[in-house]
C-alpha positions in Angstrom: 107.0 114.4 -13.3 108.2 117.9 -12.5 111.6 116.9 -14.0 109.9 115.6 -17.4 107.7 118.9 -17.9 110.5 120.8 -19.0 112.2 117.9 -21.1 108.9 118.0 -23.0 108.8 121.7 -23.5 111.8 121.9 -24.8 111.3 119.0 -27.4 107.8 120.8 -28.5 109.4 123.8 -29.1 112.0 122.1 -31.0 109.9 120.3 -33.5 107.7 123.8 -33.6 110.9 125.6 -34.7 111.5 122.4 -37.4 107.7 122.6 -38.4 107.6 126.2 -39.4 110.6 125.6 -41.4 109.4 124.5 -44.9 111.8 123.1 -47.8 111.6 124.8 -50.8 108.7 124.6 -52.8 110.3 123.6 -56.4 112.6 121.1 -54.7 114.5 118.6 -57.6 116.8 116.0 -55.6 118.5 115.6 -58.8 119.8 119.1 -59.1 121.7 118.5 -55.7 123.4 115.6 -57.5 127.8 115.8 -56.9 130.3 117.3 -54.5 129.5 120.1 -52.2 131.8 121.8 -50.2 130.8 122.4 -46.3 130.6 126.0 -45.5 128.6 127.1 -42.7 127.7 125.1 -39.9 125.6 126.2 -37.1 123.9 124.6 -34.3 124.3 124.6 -30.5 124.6 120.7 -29.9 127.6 120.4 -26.9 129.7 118.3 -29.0 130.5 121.1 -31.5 130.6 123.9 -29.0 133.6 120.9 -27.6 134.8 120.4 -31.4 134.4 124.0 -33.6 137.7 125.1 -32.9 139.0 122.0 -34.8 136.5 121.8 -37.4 137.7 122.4 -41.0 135.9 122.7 -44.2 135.1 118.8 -45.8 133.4 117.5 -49.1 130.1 116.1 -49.7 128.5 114.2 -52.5 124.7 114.1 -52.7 123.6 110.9 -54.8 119.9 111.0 -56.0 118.4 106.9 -55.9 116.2 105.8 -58.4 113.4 106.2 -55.8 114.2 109.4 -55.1 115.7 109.0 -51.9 119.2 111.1 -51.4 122.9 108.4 -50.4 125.2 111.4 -48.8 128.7 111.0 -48.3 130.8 113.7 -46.6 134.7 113.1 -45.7 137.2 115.4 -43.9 140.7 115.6 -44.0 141.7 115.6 -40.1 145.2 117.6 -38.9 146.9 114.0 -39.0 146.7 112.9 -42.4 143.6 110.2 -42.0 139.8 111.1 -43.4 136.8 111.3 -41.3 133.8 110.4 -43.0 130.3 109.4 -42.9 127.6 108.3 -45.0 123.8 108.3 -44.7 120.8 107.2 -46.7 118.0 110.4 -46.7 115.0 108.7 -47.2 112.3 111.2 -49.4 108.9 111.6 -47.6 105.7 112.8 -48.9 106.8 116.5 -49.1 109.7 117.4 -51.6 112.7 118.7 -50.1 112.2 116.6 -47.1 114.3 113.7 -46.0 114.4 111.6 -42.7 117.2 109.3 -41.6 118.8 107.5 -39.0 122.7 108.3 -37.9 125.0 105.3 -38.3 127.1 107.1 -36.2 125.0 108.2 -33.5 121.4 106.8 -33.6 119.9 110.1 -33.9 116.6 110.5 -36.0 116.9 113.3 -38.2 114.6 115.1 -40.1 116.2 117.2 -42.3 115.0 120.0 -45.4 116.8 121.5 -48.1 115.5 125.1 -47.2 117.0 127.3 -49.9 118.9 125.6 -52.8 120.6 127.4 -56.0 121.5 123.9 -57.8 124.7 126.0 -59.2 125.9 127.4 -56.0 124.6 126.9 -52.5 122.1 124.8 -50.1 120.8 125.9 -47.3 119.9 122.9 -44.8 118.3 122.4 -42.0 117.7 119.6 -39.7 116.3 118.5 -36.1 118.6 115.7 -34.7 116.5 113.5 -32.1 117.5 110.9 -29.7 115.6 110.0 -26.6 114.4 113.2 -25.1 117.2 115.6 -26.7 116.2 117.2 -30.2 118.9 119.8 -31.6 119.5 121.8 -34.7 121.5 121.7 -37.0 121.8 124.2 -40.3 124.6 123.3 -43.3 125.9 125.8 -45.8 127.0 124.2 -48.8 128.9 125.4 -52.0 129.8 124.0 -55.2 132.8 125.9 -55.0 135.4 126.5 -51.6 134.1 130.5 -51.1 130.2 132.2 -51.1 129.2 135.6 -51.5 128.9 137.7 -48.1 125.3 137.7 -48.9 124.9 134.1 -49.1 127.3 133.7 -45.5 124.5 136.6 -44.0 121.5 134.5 -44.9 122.7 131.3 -43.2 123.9 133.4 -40.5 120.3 135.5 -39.9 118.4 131.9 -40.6 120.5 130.6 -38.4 119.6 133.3 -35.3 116.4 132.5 -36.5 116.0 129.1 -35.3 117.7 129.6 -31.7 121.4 128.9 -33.1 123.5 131.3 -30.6 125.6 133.4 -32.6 128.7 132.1 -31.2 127.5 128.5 -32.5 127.7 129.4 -36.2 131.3 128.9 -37.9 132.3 129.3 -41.4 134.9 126.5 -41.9 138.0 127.5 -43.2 139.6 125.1 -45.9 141.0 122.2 -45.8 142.4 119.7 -48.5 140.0 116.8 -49.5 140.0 113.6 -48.6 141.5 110.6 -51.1 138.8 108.8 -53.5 137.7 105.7 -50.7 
């Protein structure tokens, strides 16, 4: 019991961090539609504080559905030549902007937003990762180009401070080449 008390702190104050953040109000899926580069990433799950160093800038492309769910794709070219990728099905919920779904690669429940989003130029995301009793967050800078202004890179970096991201934990990627057409 004494054990479980703080496990259960830790997860309320996680999903009170997610609650306050709100999508944004206007949200249209289908302005996110095509390839995003990934810009910014910030959170302070172990296996990127493992991984950062490595990390390199990939590709996404954000696919509305009919029912206004969101298929994501995202791909990496990794140091050796081969792609890392992954792909995910965002399922809408009752608030625009907002999207749950679960890893394929990890299990995890996510609940992510689209928190700031200029269809032409950037998303701001942000999203609480759950599995069992850890929650962690995670907040993506995309582009629709390779480079942002500084102004944009502040904002994710202040948002990120924001929600408990130490500031050691958020990278700007630098570029990489893109992944073949799978």
């Amino acid at each position: 019991m004494v054990l479980l008390l703080p496990v259960l702190g830790t997860l309320l104050c996680a999903f009170m961090v997610s609650s306050e953040v709100a999508p944004q109000a206007d949200f249209n899926v289908q302005g996110v539609a095509g390839k995003w580069y990934l810009i910014g990433f910030a959170t302070n799950a172990q296996w990127f504080v493992n991984h950062k160093a490595s990390m390199k800038m990939g590709t996404a492309l954000f696919t509305p559905t009919a029912d206004g769910d969101l298929d994501m794709s995202y791909g990496s070219l990794l140091s050796d030549g081969s792609c890392w990728r992954m792909n995910n099905l965002a399922k809408k919920t009752d608030m625009p902007g907002k999207f749950t779904y679960t890893s394929q690669r990890c299990g995890s429940v996510n609940d992510m937003r689209m928190v700031d989003v200029k269809y032409d130029e950037y998303i701001l995301a942000h999203t609480v990762k759950s599995k069992g009793a850890d929650s962690t967050v995670v907040n993506k800078l995309y582009g629709r180009g390779v480079e942002l202004s500084a102004d944009l890179l502040e904002k994710f970096r202040q948002f990120s401070l924001e929600n408990g991201i130490l500031p050691e934990n958020i990278v700007y990627l630098p570029r990489n080449a893109e992944c073949p057409a799978a």
